[in-house]
VOBADO-822177 format. One record per atom (N, C-alpha, C, O): residue in three letters; atom name; x, y, z. Coordinates in nm, 2 decimals, decimal comma, padded with zeros to 4 digits. Layout:
+------+------+--------+--------+--------+
! type ! atom !     c1 !     c2 !     c3 !
+------+------+--------+--------+--------+
!  ala !   CA !      X !      Y !      Z !
...
+------+------+--------+--------+--------+
This chain:
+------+------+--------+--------+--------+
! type ! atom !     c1 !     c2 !     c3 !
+------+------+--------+--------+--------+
!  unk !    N !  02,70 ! -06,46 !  05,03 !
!  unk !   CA !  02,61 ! -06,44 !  05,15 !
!  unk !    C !  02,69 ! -06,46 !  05,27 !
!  unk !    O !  02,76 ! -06,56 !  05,30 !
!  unk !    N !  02,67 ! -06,36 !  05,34 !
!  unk !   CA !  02,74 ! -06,36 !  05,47 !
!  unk !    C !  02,73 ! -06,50 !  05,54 !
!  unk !    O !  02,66 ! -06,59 !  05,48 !
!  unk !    N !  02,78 ! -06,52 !  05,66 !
!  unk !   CA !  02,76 ! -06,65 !  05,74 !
!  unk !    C !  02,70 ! -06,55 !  05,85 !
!  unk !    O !  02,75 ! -06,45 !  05,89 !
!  unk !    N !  02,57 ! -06,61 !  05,89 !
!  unk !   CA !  02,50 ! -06,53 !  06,01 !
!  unk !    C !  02,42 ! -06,66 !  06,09 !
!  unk !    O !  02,38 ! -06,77 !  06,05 !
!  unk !    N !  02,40 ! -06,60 !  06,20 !
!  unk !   CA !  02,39 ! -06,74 !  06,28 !
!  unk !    C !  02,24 ! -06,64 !  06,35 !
!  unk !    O !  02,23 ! -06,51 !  06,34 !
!  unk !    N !  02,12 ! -06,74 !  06,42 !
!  unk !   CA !  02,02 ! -06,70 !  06,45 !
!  unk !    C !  01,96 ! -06,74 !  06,58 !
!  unk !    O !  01,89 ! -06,84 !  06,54 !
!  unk !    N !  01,95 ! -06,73 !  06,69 !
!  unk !   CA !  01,93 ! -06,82 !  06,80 !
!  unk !    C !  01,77 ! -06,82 !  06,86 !
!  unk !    O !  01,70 ! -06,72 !  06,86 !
!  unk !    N !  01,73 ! -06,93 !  06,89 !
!  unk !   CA !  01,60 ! -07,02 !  06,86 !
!  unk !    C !  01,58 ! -07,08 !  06,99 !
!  unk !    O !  01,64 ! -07,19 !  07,00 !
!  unk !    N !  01,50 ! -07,05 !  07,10 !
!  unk !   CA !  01,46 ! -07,14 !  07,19 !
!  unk !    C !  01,36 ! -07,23 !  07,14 !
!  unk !    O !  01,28 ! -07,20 !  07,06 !
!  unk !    N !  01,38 ! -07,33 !  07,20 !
!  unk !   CA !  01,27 ! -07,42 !  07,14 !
!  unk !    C !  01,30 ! -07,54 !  07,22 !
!  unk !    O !  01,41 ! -07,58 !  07,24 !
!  unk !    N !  01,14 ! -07,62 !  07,31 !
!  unk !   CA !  01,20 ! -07,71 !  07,38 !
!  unk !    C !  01,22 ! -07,84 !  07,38 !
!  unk !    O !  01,13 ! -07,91 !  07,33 !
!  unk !    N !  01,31 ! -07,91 !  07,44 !
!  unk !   CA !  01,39 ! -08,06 !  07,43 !
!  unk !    C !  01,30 ! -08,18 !  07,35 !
!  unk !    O !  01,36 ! -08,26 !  07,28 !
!  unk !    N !  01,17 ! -08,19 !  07,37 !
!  unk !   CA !  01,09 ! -08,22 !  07,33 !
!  unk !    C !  01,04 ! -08,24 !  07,17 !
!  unk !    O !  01,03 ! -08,34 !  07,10 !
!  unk !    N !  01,01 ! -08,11 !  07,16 !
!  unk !   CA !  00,98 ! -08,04 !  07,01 !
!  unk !    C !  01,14 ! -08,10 !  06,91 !
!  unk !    O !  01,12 ! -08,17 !  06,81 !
!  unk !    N !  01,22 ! -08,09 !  06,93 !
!  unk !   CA !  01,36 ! -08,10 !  06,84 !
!  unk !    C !  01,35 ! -08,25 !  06,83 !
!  unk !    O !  01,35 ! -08,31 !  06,73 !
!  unk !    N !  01,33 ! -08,33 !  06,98 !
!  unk !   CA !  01,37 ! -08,46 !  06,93 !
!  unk !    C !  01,25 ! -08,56 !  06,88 !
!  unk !    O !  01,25 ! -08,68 !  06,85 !
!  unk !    N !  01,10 ! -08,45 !  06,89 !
!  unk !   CA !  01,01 ! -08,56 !  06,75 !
!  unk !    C !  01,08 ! -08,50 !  06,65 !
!  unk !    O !  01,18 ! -08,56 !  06,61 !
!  unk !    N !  01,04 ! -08,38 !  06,58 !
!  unk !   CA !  01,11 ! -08,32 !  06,49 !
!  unk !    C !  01,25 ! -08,41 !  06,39 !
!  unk !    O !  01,27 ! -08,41 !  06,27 !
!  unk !    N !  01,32 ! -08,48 !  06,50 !
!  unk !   CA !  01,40 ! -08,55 !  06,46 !
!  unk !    C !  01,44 ! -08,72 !  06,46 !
!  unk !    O !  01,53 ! -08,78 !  06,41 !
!  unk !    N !  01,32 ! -08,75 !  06,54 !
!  unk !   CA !  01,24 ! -08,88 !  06,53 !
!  unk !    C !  01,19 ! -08,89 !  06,35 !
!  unk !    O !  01,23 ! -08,99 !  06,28 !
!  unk !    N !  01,11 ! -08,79 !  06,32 !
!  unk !   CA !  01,05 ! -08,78 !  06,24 !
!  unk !    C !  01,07 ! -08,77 !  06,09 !
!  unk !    O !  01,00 ! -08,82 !  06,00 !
!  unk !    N !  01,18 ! -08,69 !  06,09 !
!  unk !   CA !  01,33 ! -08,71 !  06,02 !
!  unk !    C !  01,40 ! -08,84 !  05,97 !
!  unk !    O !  01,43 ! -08,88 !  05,86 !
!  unk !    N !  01,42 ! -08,88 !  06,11 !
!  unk !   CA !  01,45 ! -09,01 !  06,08 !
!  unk !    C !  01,39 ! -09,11 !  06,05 !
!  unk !    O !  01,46 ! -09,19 !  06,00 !
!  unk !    N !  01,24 ! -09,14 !  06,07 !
!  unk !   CA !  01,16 ! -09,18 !  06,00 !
!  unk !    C !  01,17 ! -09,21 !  05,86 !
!  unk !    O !  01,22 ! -09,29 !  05,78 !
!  unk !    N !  01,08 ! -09,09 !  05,85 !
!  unk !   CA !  01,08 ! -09,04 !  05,71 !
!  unk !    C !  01,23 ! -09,05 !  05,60 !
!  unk !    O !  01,20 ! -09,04 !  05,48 !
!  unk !    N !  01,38 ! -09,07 !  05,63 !
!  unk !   CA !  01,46 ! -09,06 !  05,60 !
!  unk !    C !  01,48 ! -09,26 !  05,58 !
!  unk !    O !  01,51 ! -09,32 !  05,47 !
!  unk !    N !  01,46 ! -09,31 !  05,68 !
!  unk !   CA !  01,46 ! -09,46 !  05,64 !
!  unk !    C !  01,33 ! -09,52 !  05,56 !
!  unk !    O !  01,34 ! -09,63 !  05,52 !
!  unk !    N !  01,22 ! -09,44 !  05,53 !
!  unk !   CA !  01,14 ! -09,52 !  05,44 !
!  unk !    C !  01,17 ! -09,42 !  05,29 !
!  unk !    O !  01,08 ! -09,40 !  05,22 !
!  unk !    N !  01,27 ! -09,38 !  05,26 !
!  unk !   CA !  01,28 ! -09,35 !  05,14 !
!  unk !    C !  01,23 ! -09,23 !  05,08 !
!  unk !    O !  01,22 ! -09,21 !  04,95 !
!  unk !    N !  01,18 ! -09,10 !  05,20 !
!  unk !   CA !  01,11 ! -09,01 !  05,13 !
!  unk !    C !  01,23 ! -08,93 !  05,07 !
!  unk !    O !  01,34 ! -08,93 !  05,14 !
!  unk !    N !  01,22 ! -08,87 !  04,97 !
!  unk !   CA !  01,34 ! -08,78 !  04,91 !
!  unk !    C !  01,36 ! -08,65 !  05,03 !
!  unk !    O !  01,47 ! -08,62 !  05,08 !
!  unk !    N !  01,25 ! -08,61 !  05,06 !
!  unk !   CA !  01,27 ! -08,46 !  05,10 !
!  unk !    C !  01,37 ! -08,48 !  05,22 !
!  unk !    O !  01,45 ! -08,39 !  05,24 !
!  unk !    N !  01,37 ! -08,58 !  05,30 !
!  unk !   CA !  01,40 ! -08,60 !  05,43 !
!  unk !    C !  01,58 ! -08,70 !  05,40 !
!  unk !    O !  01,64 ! -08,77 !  05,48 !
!  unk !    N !  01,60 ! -08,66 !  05,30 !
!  unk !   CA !  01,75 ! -08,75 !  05,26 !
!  unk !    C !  01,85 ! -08,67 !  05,30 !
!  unk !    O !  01,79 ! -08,56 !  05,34 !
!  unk !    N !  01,97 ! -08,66 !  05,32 !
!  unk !   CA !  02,07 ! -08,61 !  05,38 !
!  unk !    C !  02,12 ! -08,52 !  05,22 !
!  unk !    O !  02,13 ! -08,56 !  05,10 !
!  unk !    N !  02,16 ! -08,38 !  05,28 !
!  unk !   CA !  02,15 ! -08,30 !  05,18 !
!  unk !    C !  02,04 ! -08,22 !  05,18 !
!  unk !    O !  02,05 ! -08,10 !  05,15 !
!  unk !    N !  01,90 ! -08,27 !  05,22 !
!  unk !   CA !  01,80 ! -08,16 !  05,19 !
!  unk !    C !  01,79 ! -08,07 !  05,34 !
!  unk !    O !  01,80 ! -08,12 !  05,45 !
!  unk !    N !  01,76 ! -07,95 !  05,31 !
!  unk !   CA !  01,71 ! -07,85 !  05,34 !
!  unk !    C !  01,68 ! -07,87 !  05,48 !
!  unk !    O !  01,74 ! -07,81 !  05,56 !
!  unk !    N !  01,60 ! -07,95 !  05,51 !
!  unk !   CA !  01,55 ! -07,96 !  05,66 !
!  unk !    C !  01,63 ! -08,05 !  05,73 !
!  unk !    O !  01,69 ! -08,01 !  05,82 !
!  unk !    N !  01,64 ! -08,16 !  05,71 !
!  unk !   CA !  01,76 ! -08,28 !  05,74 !
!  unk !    C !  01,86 ! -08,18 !  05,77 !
!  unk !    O !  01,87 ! -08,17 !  05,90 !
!  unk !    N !  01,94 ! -08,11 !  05,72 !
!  unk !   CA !  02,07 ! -08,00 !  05,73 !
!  unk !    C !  02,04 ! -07,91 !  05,86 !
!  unk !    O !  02,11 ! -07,88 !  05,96 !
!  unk !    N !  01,93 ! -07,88 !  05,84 !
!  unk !   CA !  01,85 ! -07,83 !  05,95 !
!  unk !    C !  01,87 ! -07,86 !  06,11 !
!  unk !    O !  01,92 ! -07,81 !  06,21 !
!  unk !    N !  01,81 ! -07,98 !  06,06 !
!  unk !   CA !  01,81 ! -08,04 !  06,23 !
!  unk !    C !  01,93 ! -08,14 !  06,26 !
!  unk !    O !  01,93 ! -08,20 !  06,36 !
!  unk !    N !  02,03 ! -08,16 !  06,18 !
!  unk !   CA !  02,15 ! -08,20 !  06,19 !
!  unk !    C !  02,23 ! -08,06 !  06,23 !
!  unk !    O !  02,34 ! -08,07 !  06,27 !
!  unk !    N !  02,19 ! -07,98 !  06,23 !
!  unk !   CA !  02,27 ! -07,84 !  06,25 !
!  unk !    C !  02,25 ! -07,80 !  06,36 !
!  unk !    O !  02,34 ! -07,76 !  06,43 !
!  unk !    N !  02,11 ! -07,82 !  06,41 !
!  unk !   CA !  02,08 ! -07,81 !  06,53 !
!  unk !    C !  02,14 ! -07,94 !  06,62 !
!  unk !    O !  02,23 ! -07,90 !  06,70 !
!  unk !    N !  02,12 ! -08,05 !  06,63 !
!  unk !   CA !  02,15 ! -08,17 !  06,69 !
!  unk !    C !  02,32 ! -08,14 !  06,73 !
!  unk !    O !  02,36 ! -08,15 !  06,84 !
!  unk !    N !  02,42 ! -08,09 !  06,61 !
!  unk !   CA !  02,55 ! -08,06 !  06,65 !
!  unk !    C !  02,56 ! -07,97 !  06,74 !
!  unk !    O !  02,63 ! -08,00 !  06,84 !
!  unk !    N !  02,46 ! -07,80 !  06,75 !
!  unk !   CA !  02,47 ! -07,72 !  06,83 !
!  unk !    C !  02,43 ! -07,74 !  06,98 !
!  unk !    O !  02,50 ! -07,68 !  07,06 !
!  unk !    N !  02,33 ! -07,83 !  07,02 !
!  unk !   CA !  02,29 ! -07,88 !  07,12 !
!  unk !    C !  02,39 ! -08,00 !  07,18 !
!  unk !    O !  02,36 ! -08,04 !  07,29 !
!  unk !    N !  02,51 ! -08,05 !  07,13 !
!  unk !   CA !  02,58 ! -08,12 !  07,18 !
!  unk !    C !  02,69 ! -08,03 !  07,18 !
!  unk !    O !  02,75 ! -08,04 !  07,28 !
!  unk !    N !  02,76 ! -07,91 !  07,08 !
!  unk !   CA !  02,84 ! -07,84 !  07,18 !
!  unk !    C !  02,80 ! -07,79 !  07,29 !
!  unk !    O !  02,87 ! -07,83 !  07,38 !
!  unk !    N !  02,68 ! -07,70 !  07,34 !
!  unk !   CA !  02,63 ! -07,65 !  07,43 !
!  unk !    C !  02,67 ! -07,75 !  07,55 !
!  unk !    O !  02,75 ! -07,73 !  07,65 !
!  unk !    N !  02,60 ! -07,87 !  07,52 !
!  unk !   CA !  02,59 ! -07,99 !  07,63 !
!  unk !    C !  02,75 ! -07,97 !  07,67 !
!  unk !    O !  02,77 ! -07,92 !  07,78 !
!  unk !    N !  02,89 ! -08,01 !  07,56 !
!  unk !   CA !  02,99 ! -08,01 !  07,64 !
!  unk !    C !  03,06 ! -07,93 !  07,67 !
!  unk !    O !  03,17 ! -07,95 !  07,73 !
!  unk !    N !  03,00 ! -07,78 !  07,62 !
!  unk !   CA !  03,03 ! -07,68 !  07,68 !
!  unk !    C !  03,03 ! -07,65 !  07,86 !
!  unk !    O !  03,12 ! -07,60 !  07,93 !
!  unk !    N !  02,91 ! -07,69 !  07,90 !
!  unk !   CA !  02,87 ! -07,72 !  08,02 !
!  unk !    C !  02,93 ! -07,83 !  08,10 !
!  unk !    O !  02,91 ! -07,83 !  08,22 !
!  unk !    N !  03,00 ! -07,93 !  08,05 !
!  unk !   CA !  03,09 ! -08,00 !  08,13 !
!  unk !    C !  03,19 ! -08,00 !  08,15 !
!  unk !    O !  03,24 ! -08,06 !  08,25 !
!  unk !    N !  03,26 ! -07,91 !  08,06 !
!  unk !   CA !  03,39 ! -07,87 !  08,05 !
!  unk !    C !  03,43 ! -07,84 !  08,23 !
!  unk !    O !  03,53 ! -07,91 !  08,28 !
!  unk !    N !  03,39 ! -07,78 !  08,28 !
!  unk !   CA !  03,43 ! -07,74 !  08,42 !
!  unk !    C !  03,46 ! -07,86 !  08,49 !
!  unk !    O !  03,57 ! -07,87 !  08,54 !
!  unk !    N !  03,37 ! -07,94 !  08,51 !
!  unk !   CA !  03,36 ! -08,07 !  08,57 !
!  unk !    C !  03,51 ! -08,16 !  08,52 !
!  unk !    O !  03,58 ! -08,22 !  08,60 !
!  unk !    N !  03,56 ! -08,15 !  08,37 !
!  unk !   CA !  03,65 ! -08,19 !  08,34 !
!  unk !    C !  03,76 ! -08,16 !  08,35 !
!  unk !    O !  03,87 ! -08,22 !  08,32 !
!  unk !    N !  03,74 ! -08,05 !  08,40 !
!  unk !   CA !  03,88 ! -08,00 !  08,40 !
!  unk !    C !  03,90 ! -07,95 !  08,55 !
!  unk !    O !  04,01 ! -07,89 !  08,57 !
!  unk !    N !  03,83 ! -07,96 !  08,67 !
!  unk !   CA !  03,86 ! -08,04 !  08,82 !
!  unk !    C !  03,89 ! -08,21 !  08,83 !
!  unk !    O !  03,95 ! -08,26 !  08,92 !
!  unk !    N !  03,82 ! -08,27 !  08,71 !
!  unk !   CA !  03,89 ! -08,40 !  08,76 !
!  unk !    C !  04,03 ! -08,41 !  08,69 !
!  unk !    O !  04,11 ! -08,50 !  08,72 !
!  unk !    N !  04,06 ! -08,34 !  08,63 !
!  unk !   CA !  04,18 ! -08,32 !  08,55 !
!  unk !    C !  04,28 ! -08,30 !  08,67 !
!  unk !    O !  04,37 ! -08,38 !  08,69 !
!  unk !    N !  04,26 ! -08,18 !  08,74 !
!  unk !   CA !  04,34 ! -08,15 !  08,82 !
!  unk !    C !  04,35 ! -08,20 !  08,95 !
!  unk !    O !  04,44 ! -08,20 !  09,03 !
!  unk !    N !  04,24 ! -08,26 !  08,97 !
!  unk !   CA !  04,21 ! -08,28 !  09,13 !
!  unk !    C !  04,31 ! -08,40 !  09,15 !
!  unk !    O !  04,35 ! -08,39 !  09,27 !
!  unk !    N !  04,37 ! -08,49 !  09,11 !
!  unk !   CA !  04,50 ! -08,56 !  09,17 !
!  unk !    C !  04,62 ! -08,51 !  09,16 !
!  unk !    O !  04,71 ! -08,56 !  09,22 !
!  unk !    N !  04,66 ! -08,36 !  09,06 !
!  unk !   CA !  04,78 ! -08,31 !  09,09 !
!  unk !    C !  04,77 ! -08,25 !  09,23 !
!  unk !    O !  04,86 ! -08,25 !  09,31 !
!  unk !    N !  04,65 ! -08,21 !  09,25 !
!  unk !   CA !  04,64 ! -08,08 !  09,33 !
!  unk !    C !  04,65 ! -08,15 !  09,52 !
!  unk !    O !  04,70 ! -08,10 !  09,62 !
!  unk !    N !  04,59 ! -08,31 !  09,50 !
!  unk !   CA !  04,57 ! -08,36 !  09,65 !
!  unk !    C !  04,66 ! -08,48 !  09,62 !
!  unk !    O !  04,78 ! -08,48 !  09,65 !
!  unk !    N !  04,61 ! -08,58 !  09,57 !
!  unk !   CA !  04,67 ! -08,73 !  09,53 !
!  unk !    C !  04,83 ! -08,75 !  09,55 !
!  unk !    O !  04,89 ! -08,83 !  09,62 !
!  unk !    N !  04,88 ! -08,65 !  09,47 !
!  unk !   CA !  05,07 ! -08,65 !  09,42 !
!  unk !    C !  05,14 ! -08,59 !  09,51 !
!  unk !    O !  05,26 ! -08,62 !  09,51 !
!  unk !    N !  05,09 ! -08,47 !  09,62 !
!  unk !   CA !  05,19 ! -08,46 !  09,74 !
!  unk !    C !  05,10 ! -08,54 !  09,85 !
!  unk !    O !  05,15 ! -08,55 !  09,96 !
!  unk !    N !  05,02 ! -08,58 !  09,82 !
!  unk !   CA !  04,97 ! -08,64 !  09,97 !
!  unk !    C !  05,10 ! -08,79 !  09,94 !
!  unk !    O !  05,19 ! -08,81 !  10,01 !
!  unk !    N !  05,07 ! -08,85 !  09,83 !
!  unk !   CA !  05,21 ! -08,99 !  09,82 !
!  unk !    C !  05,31 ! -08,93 !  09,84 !
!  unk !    O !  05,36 ! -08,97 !  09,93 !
!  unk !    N !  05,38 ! -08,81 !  09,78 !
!  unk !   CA !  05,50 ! -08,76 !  09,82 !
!  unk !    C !  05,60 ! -08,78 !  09,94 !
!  unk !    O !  05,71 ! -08,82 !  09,97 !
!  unk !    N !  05,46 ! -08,74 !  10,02 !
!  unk !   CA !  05,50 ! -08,69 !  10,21 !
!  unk !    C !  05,47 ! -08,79 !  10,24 !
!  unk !    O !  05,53 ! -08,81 !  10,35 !
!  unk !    N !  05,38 ! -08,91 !  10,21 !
!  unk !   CA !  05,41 ! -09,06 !  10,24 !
!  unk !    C !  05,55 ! -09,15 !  10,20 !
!  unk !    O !  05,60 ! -09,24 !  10,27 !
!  unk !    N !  05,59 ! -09,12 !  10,09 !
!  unk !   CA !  05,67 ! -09,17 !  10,06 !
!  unk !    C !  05,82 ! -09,13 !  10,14 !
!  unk !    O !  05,89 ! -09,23 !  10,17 !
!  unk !    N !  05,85 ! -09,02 !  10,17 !
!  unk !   CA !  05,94 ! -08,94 !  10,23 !
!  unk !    C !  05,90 ! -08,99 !  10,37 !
!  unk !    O !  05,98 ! -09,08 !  10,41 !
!  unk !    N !  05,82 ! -08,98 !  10,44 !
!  unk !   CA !  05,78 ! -09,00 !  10,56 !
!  unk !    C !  05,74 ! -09,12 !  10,61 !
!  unk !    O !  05,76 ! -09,15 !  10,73 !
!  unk !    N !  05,71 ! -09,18 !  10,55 !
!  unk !   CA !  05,68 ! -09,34 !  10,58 !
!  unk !    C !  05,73 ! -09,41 !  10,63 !
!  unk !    O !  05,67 ! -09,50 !  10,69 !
!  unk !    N !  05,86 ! -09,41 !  10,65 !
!  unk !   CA !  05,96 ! -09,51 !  10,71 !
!  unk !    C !  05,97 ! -09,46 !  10,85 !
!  unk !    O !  06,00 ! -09,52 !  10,95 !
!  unk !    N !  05,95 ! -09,28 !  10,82 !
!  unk !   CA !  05,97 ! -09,27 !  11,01 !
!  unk !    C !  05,84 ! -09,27 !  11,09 !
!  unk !    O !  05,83 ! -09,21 !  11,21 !
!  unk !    N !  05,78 ! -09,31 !  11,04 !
!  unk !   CA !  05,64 ! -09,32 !  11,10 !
!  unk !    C !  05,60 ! -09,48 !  11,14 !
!  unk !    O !  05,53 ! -09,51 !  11,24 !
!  unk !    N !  05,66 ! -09,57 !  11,06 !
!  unk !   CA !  05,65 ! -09,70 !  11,07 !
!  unk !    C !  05,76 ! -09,74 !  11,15 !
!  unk !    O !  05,83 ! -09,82 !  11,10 !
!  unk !    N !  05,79 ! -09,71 !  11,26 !
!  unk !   CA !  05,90 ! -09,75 !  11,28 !
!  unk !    C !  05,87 ! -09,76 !  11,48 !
!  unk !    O !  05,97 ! -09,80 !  11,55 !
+------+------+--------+--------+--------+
């Protein structure tokens, strides 16, 4: 069987009783809701896909604070360092 993927709006809400519920049901011992079964896989599948998304969307943010002290921080000390003495003087 092929690997095919299916996309599903559904809102923030709905997934996390859904997975409340799960978890519930998974700590008082019901079989169906044990790790391995069918729906549990389910909404662990979902729960992973919703946290790449999530850091998919930060990625940008991370990668300006990444750069933002090569870009200002390291020649602004530079030209202080270099300069400093004849300024203080």
């Amino acid at each position: 069987m092929a690997n095919k993927t299916v996309s599903v709006e559904l809102k923030k809400k709905t997934i996390l009783e859904a997975m409340n519920i799960v978890r519930v049901q998974r700590d008082l011992g019901f079989p169906a809701y044990q790790k391995g079964e069918p729906l549990h896989d389910l909404l662990m599948e979902i729960k992973r896909d919703i946290n790449k998304q999530t850091k998919a969307n930060k990625s940008f943010w991370r990668e300006w604070w990444d750069f933002w002290p090569l870009s200002v921080v390291v020649p602004f000390m530079l030209l202080a360092i270099l300069f400093g003495p004849y300024l203080t003087r």
